[in-house]
C-alpha positions as CSV (number, residue, x, y, z in Angstrom):
1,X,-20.0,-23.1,6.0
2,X,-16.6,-22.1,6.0
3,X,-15.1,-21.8,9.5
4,X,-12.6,-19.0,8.6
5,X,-15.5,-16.9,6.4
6,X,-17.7,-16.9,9.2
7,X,-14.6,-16.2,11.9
8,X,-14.1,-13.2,9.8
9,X,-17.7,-12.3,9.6
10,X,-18.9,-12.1,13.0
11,X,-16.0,-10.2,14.4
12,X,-16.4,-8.1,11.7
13,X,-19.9,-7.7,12.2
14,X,-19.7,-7.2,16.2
15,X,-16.8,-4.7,16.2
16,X,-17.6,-0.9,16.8
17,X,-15.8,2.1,16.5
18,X,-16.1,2.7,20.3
19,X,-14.8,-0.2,21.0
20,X,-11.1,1.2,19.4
21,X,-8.8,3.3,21.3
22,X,-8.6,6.8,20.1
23,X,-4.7,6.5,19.5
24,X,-6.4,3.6,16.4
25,X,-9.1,6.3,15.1
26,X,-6.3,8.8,14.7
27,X,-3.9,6.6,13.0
28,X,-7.3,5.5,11.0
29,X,-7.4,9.3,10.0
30,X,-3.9,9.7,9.3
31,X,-3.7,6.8,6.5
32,X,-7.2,8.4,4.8
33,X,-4.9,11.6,4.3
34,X,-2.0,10.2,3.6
35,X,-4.1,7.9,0.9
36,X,-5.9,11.2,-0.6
37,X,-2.5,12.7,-1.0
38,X,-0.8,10.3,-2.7
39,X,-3.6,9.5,-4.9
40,X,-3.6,13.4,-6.3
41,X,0.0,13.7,-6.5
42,X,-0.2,10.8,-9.0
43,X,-3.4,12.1,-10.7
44,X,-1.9,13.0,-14.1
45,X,0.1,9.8,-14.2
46,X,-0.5,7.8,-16.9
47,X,-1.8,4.6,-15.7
48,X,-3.8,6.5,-13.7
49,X,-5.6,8.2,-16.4
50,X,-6.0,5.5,-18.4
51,X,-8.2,4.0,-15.0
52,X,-9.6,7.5,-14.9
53,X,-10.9,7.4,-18.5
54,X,-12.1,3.8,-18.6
55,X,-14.0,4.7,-14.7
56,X,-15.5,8.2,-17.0
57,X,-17.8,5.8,-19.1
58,X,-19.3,4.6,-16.5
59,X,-20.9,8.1,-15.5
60,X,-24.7,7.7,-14.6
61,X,-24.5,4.5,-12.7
62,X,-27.2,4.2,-10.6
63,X,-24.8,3.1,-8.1
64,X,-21.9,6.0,-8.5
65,X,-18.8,6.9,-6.1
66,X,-16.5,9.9,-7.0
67,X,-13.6,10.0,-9.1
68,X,-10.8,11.4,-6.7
69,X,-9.3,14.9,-8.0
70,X,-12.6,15.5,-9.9
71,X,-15.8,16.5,-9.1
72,X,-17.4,13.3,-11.7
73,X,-19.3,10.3,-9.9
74,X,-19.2,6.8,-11.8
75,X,-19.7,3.6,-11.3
76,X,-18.7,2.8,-7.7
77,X,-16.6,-0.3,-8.6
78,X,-15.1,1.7,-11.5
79,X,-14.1,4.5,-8.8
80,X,-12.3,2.8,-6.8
81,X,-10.3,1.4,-9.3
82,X,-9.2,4.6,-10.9
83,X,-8.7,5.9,-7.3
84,X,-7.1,2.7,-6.0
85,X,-4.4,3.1,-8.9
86,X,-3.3,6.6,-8.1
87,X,-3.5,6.1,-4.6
88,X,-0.6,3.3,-5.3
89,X,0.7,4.4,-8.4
90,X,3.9,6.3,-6.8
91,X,4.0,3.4,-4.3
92,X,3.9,5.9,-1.4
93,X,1.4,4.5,0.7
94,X,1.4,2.8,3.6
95,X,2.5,-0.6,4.7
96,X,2.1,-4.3,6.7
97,X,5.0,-6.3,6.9
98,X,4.6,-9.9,8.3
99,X,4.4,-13.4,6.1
100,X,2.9,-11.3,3.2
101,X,4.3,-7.7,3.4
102,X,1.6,-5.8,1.7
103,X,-0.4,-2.1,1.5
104,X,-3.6,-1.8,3.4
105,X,-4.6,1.6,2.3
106,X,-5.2,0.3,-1.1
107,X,-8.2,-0.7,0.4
108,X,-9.8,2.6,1.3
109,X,-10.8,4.2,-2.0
110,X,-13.4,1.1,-2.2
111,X,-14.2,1.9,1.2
112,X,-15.3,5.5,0.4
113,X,-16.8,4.3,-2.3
114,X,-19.2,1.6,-0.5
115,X,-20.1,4.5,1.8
116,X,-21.0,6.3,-0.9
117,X,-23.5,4.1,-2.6
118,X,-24.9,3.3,0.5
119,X,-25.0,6.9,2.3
120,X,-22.7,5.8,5.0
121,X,-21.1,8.2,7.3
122,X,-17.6,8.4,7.9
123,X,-17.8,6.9,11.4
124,X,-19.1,4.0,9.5
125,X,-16.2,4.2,6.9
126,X,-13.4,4.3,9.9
127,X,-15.2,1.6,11.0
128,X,-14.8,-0.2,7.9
129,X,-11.5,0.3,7.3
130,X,-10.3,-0.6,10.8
131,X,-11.9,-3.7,10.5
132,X,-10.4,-4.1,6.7
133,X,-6.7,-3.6,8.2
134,X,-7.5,-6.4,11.0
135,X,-8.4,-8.5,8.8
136,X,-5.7,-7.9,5.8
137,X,-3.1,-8.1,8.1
138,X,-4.4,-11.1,10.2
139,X,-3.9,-13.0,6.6
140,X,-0.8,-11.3,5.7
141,X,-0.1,-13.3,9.6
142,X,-0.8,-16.2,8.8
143,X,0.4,-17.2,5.5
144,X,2.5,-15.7,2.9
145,X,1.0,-16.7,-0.7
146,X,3.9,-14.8,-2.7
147,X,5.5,-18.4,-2.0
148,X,3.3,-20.2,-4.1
149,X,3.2,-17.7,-6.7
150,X,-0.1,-15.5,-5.8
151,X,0.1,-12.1,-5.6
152,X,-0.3,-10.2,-1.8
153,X,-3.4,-8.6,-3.3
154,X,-5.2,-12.1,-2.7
155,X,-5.7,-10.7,0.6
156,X,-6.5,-7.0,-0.1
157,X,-9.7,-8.6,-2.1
158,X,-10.7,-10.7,0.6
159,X,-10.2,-7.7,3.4
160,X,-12.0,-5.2,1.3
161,X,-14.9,-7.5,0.8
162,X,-15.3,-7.6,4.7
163,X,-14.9,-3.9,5.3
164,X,-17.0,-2.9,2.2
165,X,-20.0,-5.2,3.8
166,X,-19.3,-3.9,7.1
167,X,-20.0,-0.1,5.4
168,X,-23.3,-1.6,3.4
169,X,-24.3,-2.7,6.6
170,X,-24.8,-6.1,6.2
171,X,-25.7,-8.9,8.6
172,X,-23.0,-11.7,9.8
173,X,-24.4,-14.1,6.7
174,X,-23.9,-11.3,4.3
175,X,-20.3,-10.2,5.4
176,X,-19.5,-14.1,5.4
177,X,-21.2,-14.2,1.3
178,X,-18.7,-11.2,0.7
179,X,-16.0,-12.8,1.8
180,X,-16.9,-16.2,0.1
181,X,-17.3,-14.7,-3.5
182,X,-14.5,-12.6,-2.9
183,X,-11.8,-15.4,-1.9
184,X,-13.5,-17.5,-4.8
185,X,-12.4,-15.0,-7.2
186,X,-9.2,-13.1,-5.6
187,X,-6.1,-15.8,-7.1
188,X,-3.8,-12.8,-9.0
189,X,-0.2,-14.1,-9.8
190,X,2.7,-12.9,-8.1
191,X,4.4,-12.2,-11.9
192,X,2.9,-8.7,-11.3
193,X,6.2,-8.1,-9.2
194,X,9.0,-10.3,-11.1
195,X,11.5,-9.1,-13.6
196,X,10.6,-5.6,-15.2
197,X,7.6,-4.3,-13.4
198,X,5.1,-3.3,-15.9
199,X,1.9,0.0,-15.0
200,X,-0.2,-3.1,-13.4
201,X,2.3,-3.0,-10.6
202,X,0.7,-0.3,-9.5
203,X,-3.1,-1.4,-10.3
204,X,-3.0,-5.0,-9.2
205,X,-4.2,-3.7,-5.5
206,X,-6.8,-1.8,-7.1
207,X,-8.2,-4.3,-9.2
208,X,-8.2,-6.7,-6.4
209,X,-9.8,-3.7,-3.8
210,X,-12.4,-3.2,-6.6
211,X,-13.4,-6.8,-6.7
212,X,-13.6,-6.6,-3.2
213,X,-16.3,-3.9,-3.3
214,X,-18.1,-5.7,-6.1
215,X,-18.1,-9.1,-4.1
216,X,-20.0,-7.0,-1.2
217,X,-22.4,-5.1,-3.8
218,X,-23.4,-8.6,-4.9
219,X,-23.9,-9.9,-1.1
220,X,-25.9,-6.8,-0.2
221,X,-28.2,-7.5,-2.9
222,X,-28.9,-11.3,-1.9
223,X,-25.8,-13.0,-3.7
224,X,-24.4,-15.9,-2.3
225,X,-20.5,-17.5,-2.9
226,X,-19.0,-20.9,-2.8
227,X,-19.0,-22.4,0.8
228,X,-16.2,-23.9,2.2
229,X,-14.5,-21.4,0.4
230,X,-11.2,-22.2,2.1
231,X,-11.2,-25.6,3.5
232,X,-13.1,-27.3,0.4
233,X,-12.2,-30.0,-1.8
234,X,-11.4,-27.6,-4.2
235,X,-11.1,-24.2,-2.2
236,X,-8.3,-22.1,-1.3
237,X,-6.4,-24.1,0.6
238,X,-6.2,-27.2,-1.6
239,X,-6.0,-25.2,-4.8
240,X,-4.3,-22.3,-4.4
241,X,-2.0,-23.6,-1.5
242,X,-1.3,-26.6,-3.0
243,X,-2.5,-28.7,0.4
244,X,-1.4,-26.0,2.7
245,X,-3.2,-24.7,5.9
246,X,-3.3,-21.9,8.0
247,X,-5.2,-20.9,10.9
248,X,-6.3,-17.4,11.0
249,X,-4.3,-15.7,13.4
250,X,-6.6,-13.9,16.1
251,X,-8.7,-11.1,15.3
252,X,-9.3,-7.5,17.4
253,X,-5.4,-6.7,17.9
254,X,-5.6,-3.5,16.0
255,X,-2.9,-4.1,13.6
256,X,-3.5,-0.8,12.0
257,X,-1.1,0.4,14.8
258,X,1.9,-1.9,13.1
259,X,1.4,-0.5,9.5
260,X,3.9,2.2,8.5
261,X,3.5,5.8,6.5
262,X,5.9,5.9,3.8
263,X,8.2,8.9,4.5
264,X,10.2,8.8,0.7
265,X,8.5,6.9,-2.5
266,X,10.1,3.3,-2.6
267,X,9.2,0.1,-1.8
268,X,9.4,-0.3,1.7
269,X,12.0,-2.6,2.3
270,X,14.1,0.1,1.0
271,X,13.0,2.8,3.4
272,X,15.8,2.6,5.9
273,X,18.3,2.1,3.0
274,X,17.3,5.9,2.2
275,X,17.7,6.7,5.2
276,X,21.4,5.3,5.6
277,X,22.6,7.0,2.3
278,X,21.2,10.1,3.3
279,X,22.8,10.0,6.2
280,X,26.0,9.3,4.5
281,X,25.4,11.8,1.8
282,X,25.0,14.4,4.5
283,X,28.1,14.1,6.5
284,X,30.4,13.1,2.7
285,X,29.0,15.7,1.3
286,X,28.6,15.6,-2.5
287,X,29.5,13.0,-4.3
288,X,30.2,11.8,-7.3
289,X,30.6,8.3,-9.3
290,X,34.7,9.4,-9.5
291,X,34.1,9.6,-5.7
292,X,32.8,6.3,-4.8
293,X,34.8,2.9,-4.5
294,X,32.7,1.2,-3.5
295,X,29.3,0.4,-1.8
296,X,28.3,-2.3,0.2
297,X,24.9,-2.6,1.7
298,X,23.6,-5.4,4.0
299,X,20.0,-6.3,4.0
300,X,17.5,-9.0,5.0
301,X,16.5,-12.0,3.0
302,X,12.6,-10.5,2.1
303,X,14.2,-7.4,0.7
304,X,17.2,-9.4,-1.2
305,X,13.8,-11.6,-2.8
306,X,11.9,-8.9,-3.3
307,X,14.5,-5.5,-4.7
308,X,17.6,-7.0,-5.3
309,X,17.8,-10.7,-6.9
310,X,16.5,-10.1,-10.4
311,X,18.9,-8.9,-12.8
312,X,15.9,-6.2,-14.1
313,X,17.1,-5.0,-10.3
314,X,20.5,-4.4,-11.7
315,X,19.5,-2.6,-14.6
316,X,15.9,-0.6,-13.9
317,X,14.1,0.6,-17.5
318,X,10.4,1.6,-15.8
319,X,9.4,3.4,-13.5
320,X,8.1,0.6,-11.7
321,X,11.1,-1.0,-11.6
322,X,13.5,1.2,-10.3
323,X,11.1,1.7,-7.5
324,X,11.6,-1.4,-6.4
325,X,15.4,-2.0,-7.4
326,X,17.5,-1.4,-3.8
327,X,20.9,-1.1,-6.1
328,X,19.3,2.0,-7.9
329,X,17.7,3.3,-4.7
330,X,20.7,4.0,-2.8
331,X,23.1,5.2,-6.0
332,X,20.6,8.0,-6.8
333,X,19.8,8.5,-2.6
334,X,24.1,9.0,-2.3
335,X,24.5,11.0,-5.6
336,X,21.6,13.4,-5.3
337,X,21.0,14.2,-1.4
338,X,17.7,13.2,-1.7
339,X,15.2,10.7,-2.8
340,X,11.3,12.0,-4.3
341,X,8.9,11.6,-7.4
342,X,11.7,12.4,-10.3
343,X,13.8,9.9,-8.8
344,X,12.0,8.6,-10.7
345,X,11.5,9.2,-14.0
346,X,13.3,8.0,-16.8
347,X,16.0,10.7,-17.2
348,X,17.2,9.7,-13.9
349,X,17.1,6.0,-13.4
350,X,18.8,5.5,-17.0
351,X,21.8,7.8,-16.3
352,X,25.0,6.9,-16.7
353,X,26.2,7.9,-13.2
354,X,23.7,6.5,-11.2
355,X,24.9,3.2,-13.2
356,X,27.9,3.8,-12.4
357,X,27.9,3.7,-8.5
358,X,25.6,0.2,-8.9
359,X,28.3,-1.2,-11.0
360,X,30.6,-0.3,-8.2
361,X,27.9,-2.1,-5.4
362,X,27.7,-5.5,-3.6
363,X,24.3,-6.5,-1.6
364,X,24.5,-9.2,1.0
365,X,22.0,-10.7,3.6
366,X,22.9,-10.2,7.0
367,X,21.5,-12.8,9.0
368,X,21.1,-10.5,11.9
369,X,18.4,-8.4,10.2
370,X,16.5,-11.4,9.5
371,X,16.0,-11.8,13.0
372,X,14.5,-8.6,13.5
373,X,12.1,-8.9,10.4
374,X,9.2,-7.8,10.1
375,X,9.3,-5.9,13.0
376,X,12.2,-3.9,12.0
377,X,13.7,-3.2,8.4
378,X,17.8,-3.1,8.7
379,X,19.8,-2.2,5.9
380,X,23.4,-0.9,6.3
381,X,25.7,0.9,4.0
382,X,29.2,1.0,3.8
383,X,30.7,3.5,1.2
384,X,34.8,3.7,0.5
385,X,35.4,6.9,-1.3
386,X,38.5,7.9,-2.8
387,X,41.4,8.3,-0.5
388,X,40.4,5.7,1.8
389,X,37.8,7.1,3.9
390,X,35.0,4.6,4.8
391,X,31.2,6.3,5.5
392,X,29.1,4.0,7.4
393,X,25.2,4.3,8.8
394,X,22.6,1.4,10.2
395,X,18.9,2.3,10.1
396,X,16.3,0.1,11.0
397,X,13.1,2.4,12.1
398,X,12.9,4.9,9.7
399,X,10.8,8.0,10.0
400,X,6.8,6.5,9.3
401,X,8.5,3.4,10.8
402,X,5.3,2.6,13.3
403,X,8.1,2.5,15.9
404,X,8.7,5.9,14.8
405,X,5.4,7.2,13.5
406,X,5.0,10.3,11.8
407,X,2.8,13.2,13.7
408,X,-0.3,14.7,12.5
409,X,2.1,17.7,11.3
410,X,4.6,15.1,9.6
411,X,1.0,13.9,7.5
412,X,0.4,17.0,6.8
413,X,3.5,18.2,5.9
414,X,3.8,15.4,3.1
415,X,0.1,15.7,2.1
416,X,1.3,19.5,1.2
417,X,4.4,18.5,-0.4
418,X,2.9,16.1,-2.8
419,X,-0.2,17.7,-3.4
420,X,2.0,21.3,-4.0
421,X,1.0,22.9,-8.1
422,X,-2.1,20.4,-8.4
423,X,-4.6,21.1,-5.2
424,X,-5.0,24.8,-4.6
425,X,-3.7,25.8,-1.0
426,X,-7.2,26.8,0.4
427,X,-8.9,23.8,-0.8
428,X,-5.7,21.2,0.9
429,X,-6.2,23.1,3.7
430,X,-10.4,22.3,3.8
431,X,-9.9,19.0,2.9
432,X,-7.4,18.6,5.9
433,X,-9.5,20.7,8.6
434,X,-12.2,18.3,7.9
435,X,-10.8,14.6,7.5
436,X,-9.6,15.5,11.4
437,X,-12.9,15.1,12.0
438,X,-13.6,12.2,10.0
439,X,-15.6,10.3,12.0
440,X,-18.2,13.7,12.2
441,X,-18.3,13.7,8.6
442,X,-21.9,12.9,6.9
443,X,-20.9,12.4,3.9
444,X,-17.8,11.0,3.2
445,X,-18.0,11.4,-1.1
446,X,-18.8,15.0,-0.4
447,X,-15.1,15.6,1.7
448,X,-13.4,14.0,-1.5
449,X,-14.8,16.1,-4.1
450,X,-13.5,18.6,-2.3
451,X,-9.6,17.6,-4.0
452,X,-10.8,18.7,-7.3
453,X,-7.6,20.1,-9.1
């Protein structure tokens, strides 16, 4: 038996939603919005089709899940992919940041799914998916695995197992056999986010959500995984952390209320970088390269590692790339007033002026926002325009921030926004009325085909 496997089974398997608080059930319901509108924002994108067509073949499973936007039911596994890629494809959605900073929401389109083939409700799915973030972000605690090369997503398999067992409604034995086939098979390499980002930036969570879901379908069905899957001679801890250990940190601290809505597109370390050059965008007014001097910004060492150090930083040529470069983040933020989806397409991240203004930029790690990581995300900008003025702003809570959380309305508000020329008003407006009331809902695959576009 492994002692961390069955730790992570029987609090998952004794946790009920009455036991959370209701300020955790509405945040619970906030993120499943927030997921659903990302996900159809970014439904004619094209990794996201090309999940969407490979999930299409699958049609007639005998265990089927819905394809977000669309009204077609495949394979559940298959599903969740295509509706774990768009739901991270415009990396929008939300976010843990501890050890391993990573995205818990990838996790719910295989949640929805596992309700699906199993008739759940969705009180059974926000309990699923509460337990999923307790338990992805107790690992994220922990240990961070980007430091031996894994990818975060390690831990987005092993959390989706739990919570997809918890929806299938499996016993403590079966929720630990989820977890050990899913940790047996969840290694993905870190590569995905190194040099030029490549589409499976966006589809590594998905893939590793969707093995999570598989891992549980085999457990509900009698399967059994590899035992001490951790703490064995050749199990996670010797192999994969070359000799390293970690002791879970403690379960039932409802960590969902530490994860942060994305309030503009970027990787998150950037978010209060946006914030700062709006800021000085709105009090320099326009500006252009001609304008600028120079720009300095001051970070923290995880966001220097992470959108900053590799040269493909300097010099963005995807999409996946430049949402994840700092330097091109805040030249297009000061330049255009504003930051949103054609930030980031190609006729904007390979312009000359935005490379001008990162030719004329200089980030450094301030040691005191190291001290307030992960609890706090400081980046500062300095700008010297022509003439000698200097334009400074510090941000280190930025709207979504969970020390500034976004309202119902401020959900809303973006769900509309994104979703605006794809999801007719009336049905948006359905789909909202109802997932307020998610834990009422009966069917939870029903609610979702209701984002047909």
């Amino acid at each position: 038996m492994s002692r961390i496997s069955r730790t992570i089974a029987e609090w998952v398997h004794s946790f009920k939603l009455d036991d959370a608080p209701e300020s955790v059930i509405e945040e619970a319901k906030k993120r499943i919005v927030d997921s659903a509108g990302v996900a159809i924002g970014a439904f004619n994108e094209e990794p996201v089709k090309i999940a969407r067509w490979v999930a299409e073949s699958t049609t007639g499973s005998r265990l089927p899940a819905t394809i977000w936007g669309s009204n077609i039911r495949a394979a559940a596994d298959h599903a969740a992919f295509a509706n774990g890629c768009a739901v991270r494809y415009f990396d929008f959605n939300d976010t843990y940041l501890s050890k391993e900073a990573l995205h818990p929401s990838d996790m719910i389109p295989a949640l929805v799914a596992a309700a699906e083939v199993s008739d759940a409700t969705g009180r059974e799915v926000l309990e699923g998916l509460i337990t999923s973030y307790e338990v992805v972000g107790a690992l994220a605690d922990s240990y961070s695995v980007r430091g031996r090369g894994w990818d975060h997503v390690v831990y987005i398999n092993i959390a989706t197992a739990a919570g997809a067992a918890k929806i299938l409604g499996l016993d403590v034995d079966g929720i630990e056999q989820a977890v050990n086939i899913a940790t047996n098979t969840s290694l993905a390499l870190r590569q995905t986010r190194a040099g030029e980002l490549s589409m499976w930036k966006g589809c590594a969570a998905a893939h590793a959500a969707r093995n999570g879901l598989f891992s549980a379908l085999l457990a509900w069905r009698g399967m059994t995984g590899p035992s001490p899957v951790f703490e064995g001679e050749f199990g996670f801890f010797n192999v994969a952390l070359c000799g390293d250990r970690f002791k879970l940190s403690p379960l039932g601290e409802y960590r969902l209320l530490k994860t942060s809505i994305k309030y503009w597109p970027v990787e998150y370390h950037s978010m209060s970088a946006v914030e700062a050059a709006l800021k000085i965008r709105e009090e320099a007014g326009a500006l252009t390269p001609e304008d600028i001097e120079e720009v300095i910004v001051k970070t923290f060492t995880v966001s220097y590692k992470i959108i900053v150090k590799d040269p493909e930083k300097w010099d963005p040529k995807t999409r996946e790339t430049a949402d994840h470069s700092l330097p091109y983040i805040v030249a297009a933020a000061l330049l255009d007033g504003y930051v949103w989806i054609d930030t980031f397409k190609p006729e904007r991240f390979l312009a000359d002026d935005v490379r001008k203004v990162m030719r004329r930029m200089k980030v450094e790690v301030d040691p005191e926002y190291d001290k307030i990581y992960p609890d706090g995300i400081g980046n500062r900008i300095i700008v010297r325009v022509k003439g000698g003025r200097v334009y400074e702003y510090e941000s280190i809570y930025p709207p979504g921030h969970f020390k500034n959380p976004l309202t119902r309305e401020g959900v809303e508000e973006k769900f509309y926004k994104i979703t605006k020329g794809l999801l007719p008003r009336d049905r948006a407006m359905r789909f909202l009325e109802l997932a307020w009331r998610f834990e009422e809902i009966e069917d939870p695959g029903r609610l979702f085909r209701i984002l047909k576009v």
